[in-house]
Residue frames relative to the residue before (quaternion, step in Angstrom):
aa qw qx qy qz dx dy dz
X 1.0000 0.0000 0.0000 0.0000 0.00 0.00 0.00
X 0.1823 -0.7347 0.6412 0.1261 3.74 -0.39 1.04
X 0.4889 -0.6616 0.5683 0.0129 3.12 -1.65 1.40
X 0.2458 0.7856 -0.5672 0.0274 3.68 -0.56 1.09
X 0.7194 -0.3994 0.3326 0.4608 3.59 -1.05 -0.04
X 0.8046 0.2446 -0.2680 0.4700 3.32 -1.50 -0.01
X 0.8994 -0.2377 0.2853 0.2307 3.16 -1.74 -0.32
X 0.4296 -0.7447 0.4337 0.2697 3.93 -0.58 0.97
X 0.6406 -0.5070 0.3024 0.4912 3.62 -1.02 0.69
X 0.6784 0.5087 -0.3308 0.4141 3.45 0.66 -1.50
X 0.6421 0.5500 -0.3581 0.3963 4.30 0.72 -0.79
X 0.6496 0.5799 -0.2926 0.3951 3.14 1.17 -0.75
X 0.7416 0.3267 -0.3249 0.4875 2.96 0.68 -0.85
X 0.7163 0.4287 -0.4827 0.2649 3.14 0.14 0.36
X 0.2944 0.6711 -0.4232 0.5327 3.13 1.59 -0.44
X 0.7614 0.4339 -0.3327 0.3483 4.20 0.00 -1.47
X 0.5865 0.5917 -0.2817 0.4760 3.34 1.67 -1.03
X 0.5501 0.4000 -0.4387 0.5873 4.05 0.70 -0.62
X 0.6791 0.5186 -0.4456 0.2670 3.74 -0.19 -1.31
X 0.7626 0.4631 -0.1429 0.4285 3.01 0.67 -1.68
X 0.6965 0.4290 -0.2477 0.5191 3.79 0.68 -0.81
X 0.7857 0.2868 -0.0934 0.5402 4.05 0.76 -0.93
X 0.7952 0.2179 -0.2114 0.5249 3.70 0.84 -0.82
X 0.6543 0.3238 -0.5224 0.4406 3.88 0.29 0.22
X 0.5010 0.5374 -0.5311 0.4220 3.74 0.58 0.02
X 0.8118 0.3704 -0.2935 0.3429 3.66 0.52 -1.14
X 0.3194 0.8233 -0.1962 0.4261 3.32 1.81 0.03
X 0.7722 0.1105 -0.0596 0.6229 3.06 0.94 -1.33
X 0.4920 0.5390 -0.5237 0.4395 3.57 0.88 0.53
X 0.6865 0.5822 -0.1870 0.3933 3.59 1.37 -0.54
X 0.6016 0.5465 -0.1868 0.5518 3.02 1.66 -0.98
X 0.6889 0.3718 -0.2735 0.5589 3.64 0.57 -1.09
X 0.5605 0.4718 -0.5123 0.4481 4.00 0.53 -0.35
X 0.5645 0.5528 -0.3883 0.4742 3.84 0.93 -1.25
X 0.6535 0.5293 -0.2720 0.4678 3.41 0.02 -1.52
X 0.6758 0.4461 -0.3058 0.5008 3.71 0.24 -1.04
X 0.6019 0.7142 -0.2428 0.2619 3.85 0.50 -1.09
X 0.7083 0.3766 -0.0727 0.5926 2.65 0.98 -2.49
X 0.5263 0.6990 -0.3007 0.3795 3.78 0.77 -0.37
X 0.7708 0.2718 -0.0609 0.5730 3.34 1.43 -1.19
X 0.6606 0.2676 -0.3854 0.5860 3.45 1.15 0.97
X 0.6924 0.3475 -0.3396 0.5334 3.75 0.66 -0.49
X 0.5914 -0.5682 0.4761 0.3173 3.97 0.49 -0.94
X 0.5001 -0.6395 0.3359 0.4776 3.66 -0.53 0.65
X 0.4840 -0.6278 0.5373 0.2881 3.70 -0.93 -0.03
X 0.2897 -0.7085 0.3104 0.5636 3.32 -0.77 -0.03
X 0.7390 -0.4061 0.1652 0.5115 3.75 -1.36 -0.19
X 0.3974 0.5875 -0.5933 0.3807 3.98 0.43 0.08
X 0.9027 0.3108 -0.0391 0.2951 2.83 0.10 -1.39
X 0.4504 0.3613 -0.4113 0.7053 3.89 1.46 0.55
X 0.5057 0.5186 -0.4583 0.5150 3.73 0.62 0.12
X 0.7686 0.4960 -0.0959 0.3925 3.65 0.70 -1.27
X 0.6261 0.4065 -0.2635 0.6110 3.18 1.71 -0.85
X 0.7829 0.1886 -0.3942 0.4428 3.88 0.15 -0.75
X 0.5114 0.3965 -0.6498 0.3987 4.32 0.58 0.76
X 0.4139 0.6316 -0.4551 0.4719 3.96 0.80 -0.19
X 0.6905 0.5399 -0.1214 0.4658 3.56 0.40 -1.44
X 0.7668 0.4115 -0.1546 0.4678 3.40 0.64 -1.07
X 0.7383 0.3007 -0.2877 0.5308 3.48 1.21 -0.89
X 0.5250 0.7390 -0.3209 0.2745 3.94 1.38 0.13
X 0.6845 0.6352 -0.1209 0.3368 3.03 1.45 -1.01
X 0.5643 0.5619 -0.2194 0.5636 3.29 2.29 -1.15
X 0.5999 0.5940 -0.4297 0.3204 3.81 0.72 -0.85
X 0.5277 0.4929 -0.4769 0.5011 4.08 0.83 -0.45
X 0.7904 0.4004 -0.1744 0.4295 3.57 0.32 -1.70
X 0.1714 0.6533 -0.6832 0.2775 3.96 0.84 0.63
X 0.8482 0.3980 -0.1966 0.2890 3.46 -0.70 -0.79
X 0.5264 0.6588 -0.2333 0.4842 3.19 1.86 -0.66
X 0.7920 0.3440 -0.0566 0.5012 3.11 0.86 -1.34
X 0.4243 0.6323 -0.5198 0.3873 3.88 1.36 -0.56
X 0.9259 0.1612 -0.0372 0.3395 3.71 -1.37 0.45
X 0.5308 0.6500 -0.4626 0.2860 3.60 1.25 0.17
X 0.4661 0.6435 -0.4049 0.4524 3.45 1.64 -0.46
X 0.6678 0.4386 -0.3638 0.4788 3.86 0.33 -0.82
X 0.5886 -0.5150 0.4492 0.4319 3.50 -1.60 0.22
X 0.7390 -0.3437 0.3547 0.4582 3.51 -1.72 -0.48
X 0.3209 -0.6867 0.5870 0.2844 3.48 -0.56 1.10
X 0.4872 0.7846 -0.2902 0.2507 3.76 1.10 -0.89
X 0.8306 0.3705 -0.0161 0.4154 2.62 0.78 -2.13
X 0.6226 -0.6053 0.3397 0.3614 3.93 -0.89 0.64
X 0.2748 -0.8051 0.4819 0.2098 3.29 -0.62 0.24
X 0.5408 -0.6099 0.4450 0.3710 3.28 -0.74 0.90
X 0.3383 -0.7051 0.5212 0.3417 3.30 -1.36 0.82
X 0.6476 -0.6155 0.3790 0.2412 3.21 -1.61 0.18
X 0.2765 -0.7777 0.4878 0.2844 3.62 -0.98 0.74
């Protein structure tokens, strides 16, 4: 088993599973409450451009969790692999 920094394959993913299941829900309860906010003191915008803010919004939230999420799709690099028949 080869020893690197940060976090094991198997933590991560679960770590992506909270994010994704507990923190992107509250995310967009936060964002649209923002969105709603600036709305009631500045006016609505027109639709380009609340289009532009909530795809902004949508592609903002993943850029912390890059690394979080890089490589959880693939199996355990960790774990042996069965040989082949």
């Amino acid at each position: 088993m080869s020893r690197r920094k940060g976090l094991s394959w198997r933590a991560r993913r679960r770590w992506a599973i909270v994010v994704l299941v507990v923190g992107l829900p509250a995310y967009v309860v936060v964002a649209v409450s923002l969105v709603n906010w600036a709305e009631a003191r500045l006016g609505r915008p027109v639709w380009w451009l609340e289009l532009m803010i909530y795809v902004a919004l949508g592609i903002l939230w993943a850029v912390p969790f890059r690394r979080l999420f890089r490589g959880i799709g693939r199996p355990d690099p960790d774990e042996p692999s069965a040989p082949d028949r």
